[in-house]
N, C-alpha and C positions, 0 to 999 in steps of 0.2 A: 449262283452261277451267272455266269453274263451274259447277255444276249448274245446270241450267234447269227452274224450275217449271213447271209449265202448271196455271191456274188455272181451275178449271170453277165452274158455281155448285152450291152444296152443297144438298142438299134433305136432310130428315129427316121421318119420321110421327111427331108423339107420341104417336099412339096406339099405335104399335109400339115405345114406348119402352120400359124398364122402370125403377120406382123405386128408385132408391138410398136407403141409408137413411145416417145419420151425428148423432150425438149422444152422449151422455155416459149416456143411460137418467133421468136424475133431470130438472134441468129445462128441459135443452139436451137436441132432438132435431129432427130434420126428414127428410123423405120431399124426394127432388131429382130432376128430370130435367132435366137440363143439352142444351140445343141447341145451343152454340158447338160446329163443326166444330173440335175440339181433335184429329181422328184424320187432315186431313189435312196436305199436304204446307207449306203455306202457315199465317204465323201470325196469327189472327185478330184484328182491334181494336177490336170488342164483340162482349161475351158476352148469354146470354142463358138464365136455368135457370126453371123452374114447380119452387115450392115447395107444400107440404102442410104445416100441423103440425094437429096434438091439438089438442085443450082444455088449454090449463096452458102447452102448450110455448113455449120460444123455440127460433128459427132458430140464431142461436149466440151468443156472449158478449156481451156489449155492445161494440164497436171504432168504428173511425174511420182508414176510409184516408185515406194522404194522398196517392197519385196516380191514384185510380181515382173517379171521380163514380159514382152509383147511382141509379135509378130502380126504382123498387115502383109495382104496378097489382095490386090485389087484382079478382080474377074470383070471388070463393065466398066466402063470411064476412066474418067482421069480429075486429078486432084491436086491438091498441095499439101505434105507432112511437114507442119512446122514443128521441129524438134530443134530446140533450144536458139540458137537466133541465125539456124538456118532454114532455109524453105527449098524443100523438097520435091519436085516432080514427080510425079507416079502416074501409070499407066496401064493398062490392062496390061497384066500378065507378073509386074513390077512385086517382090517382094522385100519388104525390109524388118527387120529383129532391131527393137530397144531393150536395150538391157535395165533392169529396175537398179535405181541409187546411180545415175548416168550423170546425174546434174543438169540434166535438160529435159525440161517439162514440153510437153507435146500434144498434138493435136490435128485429126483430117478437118481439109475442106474443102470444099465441093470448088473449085474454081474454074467447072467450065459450064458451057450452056445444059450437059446434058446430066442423068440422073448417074450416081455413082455409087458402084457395087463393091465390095470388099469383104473380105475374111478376117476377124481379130482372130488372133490364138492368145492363149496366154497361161501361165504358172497358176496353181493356185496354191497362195503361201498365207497362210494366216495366223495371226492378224496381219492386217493389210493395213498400209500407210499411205497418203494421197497428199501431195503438197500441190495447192492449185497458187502460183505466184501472183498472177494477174487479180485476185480477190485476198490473197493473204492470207486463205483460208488453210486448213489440213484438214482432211478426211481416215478417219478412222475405224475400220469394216474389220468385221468378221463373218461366220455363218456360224446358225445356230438351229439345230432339229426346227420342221416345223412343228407349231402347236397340233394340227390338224393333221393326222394321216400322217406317213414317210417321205423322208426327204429332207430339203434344208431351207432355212431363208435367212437374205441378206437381215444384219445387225451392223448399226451405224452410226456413225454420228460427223458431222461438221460442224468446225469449230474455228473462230476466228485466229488467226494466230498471231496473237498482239505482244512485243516480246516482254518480257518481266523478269524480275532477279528471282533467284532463285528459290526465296524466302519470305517472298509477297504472299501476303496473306496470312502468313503462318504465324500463330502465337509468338509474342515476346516471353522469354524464363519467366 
């Protein structure tokens, strides 16, 4: 017999939340509080985190998923969304939806004096695909139970994306 969830609704405070931090220190950095119930038993299929950057910062690399859609709603400052080789203004109150497989890889940036507050939403489609163009790179995520206790954690990997035929590597007859 299969395990049986029992699925309750999830509450959380943000204000009892605490900020995560993750960046690189130079010009990728962000403060995160993630809402999606990722600790319970059940797997979620939207997410939803309140971002913080600096002055200067960005969120993270420039990318562009191809199965997850995104939505931003800035609540506190204002910023730049570069999404694909446009640059975007946003503003307290400003919200915009990228659709995942858009062709335009994307990214916040803090572009004014003061600290900048935001909303992501987002799909969660898995497996998940991440083309960052500016590194060449692809990211390829899923979520998998944790080992420890209920719940889930990210599974990942980056990988450079160097192109090749299609038969590199593979044994000759």
């Amino acid at each position: 017999m299969a395990d049986e969830v029992t699925i309750v609704v999830y509450k959380c405070n943000l204000n009892e939340m605490k900020w995560a931090q993750m960046g690189n220190g130079a010009q990728i950095h962000h403060s995160r509080k993630t809402l999606t119930p990722f600790d319970q038993a059940y797997l979620p299929k939207f997410g939803v985190s309140l971002y913080r950057l600096a002055p200067g910062k960005r969120a993270f690399p420039r990318h562009e998923h191809l199965a997850n859609d995104e939505g931003i709603l800035v609540t506190r400052g204002s910023g730049t969304l570069r999404y694909g080789d446009q640059e975007i203004a946003l503003a307290e109150g400003d919200y915009v939806h990228l659709p995942a497989a858009s062709g335009r890889a994307h990214h916040m940036i803090n572009t004014s004096e003061a600290e900048l507050e935001y909303y992501c939403f987002s799909s969660i489609v898995l497996p998940e695909t991440v083309l960052y163009p500016d590194s060449n790179k692809l990211g390829a995520y899923s979520l998998k139970k944790a080992v420890h206790g209920g719940g889930w954690q990210r599974s990942g990997y980056i990988l450079r994306n160097e192109p090749v035929g299609y038969f590199d590597g593979e044994e000759p007859d």
